[in-house]
ROFIDO-989207 format. One record per residue: x, y, z of N, C-alpha, C, O in turn; residue number from 1. Coordinates in pm, 1 decimal. Layout:
BEGIN
+----------+----------+----------+----------+----------+----------+----------+----------+----------+----------+----------+----------+-----+
|     n.c1 |     n.c2 |     n.c3 |    ca.c1 |    ca.c2 |    ca.c3 |     c.c1 |     c.c2 |     c.c3 |     o.c1 |     o.c2 |     o.c3 |   i |
+----------+----------+----------+----------+----------+----------+----------+----------+----------+----------+----------+----------+-----+
|        X |        Y |        Z |        X |        Y |        Z |        X |        Y |        Z |        X |        Y |        Z | NUM |
...
+----------+----------+----------+----------+----------+----------+----------+----------+----------+----------+----------+----------+-----+
//
This chain:
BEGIN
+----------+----------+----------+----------+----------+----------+----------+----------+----------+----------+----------+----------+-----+
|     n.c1 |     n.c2 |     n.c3 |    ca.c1 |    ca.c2 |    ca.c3 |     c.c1 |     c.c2 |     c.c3 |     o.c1 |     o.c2 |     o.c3 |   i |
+----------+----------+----------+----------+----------+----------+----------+----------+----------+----------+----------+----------+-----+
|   1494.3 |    969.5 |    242.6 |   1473.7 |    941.9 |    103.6 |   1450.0 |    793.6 |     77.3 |   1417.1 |    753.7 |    -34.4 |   1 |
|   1469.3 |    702.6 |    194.6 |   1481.7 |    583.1 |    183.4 |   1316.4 |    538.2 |    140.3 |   1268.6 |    454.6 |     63.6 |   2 |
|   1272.5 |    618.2 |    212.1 |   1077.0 |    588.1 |    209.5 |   1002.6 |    652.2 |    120.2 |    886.1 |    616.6 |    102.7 |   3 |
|   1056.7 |    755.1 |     50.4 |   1038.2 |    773.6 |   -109.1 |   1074.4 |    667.6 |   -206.7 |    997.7 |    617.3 |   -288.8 |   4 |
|   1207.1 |    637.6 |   -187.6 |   1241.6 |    502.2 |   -312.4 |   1148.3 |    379.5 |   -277.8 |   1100.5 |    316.0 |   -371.9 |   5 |
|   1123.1 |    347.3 |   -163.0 |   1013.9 |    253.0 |   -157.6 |    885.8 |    271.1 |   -200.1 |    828.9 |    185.2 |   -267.5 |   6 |
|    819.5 |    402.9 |   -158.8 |    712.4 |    413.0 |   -139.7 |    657.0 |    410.0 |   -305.9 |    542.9 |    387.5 |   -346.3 |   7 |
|    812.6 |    449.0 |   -404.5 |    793.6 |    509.6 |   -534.2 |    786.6 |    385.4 |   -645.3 |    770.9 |    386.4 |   -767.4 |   8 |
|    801.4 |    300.3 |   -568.7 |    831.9 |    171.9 |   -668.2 |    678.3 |    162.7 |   -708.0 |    590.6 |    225.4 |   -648.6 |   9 |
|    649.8 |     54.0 |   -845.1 |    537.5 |     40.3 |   -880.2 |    456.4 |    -11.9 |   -764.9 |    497.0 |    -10.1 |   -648.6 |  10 |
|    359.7 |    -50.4 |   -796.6 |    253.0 |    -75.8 |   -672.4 |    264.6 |   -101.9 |   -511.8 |    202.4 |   -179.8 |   -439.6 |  11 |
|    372.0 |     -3.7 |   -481.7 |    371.4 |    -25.1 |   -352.4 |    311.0 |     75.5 |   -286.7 |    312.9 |     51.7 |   -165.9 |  12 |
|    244.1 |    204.5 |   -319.4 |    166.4 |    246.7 |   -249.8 |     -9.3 |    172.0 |   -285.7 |   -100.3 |    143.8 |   -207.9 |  13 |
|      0.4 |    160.8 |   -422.5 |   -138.1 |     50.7 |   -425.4 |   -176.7 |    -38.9 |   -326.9 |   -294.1 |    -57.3 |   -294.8 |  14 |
|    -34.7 |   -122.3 |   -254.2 |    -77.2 |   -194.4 |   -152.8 |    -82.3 |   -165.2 |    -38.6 |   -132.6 |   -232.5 |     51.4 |  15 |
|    -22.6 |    -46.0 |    -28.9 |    -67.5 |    -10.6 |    122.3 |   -207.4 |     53.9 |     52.3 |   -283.6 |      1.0 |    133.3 |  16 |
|   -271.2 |    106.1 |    -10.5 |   -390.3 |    176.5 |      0.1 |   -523.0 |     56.4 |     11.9 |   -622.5 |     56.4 |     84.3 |  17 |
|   -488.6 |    -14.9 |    -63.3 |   -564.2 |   -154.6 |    -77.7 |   -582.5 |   -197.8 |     71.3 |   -675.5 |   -275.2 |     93.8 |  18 |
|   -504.7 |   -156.9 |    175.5 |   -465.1 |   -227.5 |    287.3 |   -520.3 |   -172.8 |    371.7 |   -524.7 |   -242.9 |    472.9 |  19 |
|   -581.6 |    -49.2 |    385.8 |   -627.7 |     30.5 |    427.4 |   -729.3 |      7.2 |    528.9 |   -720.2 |     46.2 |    645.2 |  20 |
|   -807.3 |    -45.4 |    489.3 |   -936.4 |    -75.9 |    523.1 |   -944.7 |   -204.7 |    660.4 |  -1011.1 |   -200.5 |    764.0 |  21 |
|   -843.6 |   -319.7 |    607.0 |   -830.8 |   -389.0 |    689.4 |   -738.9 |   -547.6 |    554.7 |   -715.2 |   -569.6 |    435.9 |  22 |
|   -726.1 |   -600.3 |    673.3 |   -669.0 |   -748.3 |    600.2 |   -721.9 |   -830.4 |    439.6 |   -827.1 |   -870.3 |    389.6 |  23 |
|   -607.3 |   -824.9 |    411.1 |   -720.7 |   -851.1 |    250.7 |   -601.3 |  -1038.9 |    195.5 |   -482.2 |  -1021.1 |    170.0 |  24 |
|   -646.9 |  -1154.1 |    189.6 |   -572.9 |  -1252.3 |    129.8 |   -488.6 |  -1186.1 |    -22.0 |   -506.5 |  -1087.9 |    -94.0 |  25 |
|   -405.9 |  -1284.3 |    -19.5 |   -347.3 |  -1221.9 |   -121.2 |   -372.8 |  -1211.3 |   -275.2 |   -318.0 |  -1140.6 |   -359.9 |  26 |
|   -490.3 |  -1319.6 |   -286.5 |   -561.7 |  -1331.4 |   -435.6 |   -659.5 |  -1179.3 |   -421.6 |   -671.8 |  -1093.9 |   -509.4 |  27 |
|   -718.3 |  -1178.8 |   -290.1 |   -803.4 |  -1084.8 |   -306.2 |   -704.1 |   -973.5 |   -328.8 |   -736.5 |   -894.2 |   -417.2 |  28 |
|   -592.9 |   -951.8 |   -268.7 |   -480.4 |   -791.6 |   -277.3 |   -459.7 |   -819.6 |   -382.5 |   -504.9 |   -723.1 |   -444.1 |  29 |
|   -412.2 |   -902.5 |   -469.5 |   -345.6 |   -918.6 |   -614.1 |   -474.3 |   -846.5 |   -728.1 |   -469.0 |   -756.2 |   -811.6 |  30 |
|   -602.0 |   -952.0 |   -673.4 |   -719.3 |   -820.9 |   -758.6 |   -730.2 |   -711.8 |   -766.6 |   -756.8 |   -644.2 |   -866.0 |  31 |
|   -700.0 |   -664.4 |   -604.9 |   -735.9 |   -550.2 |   -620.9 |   -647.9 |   -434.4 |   -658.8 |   -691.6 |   -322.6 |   -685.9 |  32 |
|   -488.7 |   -477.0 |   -659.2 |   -393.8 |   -412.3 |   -699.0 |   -366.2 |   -414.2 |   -846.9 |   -300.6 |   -335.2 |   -914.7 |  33 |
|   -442.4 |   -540.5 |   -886.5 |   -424.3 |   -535.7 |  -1081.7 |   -342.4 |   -517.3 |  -1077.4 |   -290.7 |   -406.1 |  -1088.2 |  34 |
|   -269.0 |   -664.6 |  -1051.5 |   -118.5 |   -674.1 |  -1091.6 |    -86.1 |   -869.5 |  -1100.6 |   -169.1 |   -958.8 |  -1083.5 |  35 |
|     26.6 |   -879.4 |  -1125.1 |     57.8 |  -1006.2 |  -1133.3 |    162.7 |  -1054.9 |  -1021.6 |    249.9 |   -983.9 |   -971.3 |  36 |
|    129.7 |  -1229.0 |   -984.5 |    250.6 |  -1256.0 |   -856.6 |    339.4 |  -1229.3 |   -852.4 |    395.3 |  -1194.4 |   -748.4 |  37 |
|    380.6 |  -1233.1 |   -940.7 |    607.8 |  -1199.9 |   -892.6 |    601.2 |  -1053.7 |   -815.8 |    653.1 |  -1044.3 |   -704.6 |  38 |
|    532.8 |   -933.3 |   -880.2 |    507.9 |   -808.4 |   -877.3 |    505.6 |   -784.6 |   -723.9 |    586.7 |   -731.1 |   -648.3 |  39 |
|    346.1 |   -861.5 |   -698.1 |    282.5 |   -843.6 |   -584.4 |    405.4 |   -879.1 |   -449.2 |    451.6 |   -811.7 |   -357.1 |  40 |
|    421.5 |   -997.5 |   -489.5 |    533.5 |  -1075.3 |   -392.1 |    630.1 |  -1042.0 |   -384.5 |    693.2 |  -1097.4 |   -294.5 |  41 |
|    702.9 |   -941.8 |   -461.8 |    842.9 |   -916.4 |   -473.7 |    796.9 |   -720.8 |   -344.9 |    870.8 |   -673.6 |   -258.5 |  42 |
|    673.3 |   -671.8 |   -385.8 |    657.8 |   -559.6 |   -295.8 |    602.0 |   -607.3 |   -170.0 |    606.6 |   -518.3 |    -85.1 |  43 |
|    552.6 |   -712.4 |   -129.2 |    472.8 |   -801.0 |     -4.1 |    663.4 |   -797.4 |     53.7 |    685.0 |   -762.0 |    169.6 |  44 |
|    739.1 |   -821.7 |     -3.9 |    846.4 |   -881.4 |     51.6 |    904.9 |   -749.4 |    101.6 |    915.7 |   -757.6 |    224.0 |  45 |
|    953.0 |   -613.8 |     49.9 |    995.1 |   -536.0 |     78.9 |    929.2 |   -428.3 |    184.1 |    989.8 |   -372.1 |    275.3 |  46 |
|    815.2 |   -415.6 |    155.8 |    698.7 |   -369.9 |    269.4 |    704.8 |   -466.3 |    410.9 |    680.3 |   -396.7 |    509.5 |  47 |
|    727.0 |   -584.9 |    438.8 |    707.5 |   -656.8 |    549.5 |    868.4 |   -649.6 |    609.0 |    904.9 |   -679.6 |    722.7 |  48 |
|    963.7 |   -593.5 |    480.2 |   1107.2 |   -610.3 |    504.0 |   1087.7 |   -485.6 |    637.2 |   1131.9 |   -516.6 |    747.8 |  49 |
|   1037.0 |   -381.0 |    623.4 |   1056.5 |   -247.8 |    662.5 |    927.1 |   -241.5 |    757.4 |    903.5 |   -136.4 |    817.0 |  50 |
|    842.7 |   -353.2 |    772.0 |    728.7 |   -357.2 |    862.7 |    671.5 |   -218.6 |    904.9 |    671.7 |   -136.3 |    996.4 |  51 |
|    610.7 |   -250.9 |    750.3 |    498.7 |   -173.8 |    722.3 |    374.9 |   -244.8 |    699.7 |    267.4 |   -194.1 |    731.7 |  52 |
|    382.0 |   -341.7 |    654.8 |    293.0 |   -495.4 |    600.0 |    313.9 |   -620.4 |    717.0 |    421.0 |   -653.4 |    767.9 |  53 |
|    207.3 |   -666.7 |    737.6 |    304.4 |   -774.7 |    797.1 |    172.5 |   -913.8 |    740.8 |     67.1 |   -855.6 |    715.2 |  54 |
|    160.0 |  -1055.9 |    720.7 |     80.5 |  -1176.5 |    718.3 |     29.4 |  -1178.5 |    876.5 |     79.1 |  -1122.5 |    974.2 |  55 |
|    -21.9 |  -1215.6 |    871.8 |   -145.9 |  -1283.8 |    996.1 |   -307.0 |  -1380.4 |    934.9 |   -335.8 |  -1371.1 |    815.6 |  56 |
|   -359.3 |  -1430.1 |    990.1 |   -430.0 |  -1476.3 |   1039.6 |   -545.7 |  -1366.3 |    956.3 |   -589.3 |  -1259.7 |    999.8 |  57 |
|   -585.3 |  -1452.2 |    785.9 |   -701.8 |  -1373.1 |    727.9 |   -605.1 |  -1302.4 |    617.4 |   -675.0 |  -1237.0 |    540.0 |  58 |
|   -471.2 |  -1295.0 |    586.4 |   -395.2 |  -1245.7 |    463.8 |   -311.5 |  -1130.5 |    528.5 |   -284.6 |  -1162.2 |    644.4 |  59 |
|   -257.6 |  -1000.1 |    492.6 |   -188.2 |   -934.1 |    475.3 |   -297.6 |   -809.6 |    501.9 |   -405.2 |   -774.6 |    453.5 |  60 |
|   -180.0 |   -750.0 |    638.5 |   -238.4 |   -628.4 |    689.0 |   -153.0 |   -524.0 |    734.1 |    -37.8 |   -554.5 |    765.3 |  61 |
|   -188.7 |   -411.4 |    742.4 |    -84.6 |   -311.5 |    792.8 |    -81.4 |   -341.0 |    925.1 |   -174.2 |   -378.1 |    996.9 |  62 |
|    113.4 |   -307.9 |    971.1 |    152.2 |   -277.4 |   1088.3 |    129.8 |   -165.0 |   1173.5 |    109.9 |    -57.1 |   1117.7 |  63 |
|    129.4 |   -169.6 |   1289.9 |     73.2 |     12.1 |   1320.3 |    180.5 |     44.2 |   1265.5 |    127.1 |    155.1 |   1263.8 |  64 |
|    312.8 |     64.5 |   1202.2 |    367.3 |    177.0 |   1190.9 |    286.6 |    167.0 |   1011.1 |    287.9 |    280.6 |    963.7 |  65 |
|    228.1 |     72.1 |    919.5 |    205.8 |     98.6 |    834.0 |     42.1 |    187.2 |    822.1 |      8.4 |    253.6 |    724.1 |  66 |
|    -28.8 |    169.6 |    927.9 |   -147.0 |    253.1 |    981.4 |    -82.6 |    410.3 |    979.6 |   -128.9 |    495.5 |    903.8 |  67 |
|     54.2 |    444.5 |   1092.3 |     91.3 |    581.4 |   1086.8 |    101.3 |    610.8 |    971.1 |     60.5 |    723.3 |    942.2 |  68 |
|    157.5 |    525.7 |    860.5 |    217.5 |    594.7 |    748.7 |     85.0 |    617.8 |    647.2 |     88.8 |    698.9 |    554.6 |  69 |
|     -6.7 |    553.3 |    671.2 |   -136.4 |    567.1 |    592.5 |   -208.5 |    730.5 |    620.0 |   -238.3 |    818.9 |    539.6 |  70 |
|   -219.2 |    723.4 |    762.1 |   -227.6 |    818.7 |    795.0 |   -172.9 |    961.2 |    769.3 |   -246.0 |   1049.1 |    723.8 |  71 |
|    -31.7 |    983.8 |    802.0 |     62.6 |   1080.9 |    719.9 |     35.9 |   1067.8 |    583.9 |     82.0 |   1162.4 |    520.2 |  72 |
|    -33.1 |    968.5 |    503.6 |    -63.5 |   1024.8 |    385.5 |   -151.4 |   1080.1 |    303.7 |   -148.4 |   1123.0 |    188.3 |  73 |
|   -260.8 |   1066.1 |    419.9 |   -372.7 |   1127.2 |    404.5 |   -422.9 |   1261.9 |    331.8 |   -516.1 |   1276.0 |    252.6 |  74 |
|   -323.9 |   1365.1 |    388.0 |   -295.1 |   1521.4 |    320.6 |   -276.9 |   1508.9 |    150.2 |   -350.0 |   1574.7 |     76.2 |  75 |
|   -191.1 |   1434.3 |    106.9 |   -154.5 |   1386.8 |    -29.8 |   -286.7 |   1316.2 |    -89.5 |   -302.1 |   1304.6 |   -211.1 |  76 |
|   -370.7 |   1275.1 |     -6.0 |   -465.4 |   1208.5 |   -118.0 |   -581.9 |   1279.7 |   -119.4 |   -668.5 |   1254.7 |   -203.2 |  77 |
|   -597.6 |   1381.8 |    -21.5 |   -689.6 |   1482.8 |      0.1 |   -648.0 |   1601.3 |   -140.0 |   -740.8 |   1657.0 |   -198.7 |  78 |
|   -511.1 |   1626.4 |   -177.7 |   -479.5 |   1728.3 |   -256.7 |   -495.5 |   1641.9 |   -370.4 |   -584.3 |   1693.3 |   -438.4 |  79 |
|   -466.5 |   1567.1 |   -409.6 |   -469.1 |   1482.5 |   -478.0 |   -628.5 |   1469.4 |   -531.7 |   -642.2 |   1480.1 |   -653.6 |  80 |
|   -729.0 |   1450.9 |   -465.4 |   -864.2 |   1447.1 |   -519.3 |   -891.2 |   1592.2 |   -590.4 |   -959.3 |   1619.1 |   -689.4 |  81 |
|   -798.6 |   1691.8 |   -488.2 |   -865.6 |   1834.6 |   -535.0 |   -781.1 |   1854.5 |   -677.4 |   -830.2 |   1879.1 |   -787.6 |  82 |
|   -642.1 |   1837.4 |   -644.6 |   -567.5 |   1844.0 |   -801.2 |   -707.6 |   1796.2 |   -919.1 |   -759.9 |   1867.0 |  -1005.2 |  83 |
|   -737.2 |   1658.9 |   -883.3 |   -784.3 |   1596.9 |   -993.7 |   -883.3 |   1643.4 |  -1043.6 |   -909.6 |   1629.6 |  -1163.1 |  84 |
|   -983.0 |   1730.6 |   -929.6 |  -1107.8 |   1740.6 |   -961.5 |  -1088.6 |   1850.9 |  -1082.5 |  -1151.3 |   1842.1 |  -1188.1 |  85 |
|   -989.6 |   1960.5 |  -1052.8 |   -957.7 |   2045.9 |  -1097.2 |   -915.3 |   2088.7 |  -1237.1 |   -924.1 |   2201.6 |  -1285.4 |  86 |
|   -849.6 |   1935.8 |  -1314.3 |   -776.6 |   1873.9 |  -1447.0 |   -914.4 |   1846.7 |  -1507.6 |   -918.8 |   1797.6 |  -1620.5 |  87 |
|  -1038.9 |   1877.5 |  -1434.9 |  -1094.0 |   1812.3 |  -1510.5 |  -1246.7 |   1937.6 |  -1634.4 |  -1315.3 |   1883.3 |  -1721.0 |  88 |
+----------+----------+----------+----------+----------+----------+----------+----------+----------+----------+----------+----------+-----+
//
């Protein structure tokens, strides 16, 4: 349940999804998460706490275990498109 209360906080799955792709600086993650610093930095801090996130060389990127967890979430964003398509 520990990785539900994290995962559930405001934009902390935004930043792993944002993250997805590959390394993003943090002005560019802060754009793209549409959000403000304290926000960003206060979930940068708890995500890297649990190394899922980690800084390197080019900004902020997933750890492989934050790659596995992208992965395992894949199913959810697949139902998730179909939920939506469906509401509509």
């Amino acid at each position: 349940m520990v990785a539900l209360d994290l995962l559930g906080r405001r934009t902390a799955l935004r930043v792993l999804w944002e993250l997805r792709e590959g390394s993003l600086t943090f002005r560019a993650l802060q754009d793209a998460c549409e959000t403000n610093t304290r926000l960003l930095n206060t979930r940068l801090t708890e995500l890297r706490e649990v190394d899922l996130v980690e800084h390197a060389e080019g900004g902020y990127r997933l750890t492989d275990e934050g790659r596995r967890l992208s992965k395992a979430l894949k199913p959810l964003s697949a139902w998730a498109d179909q939920w939506g398509r469906g509401k509509r």
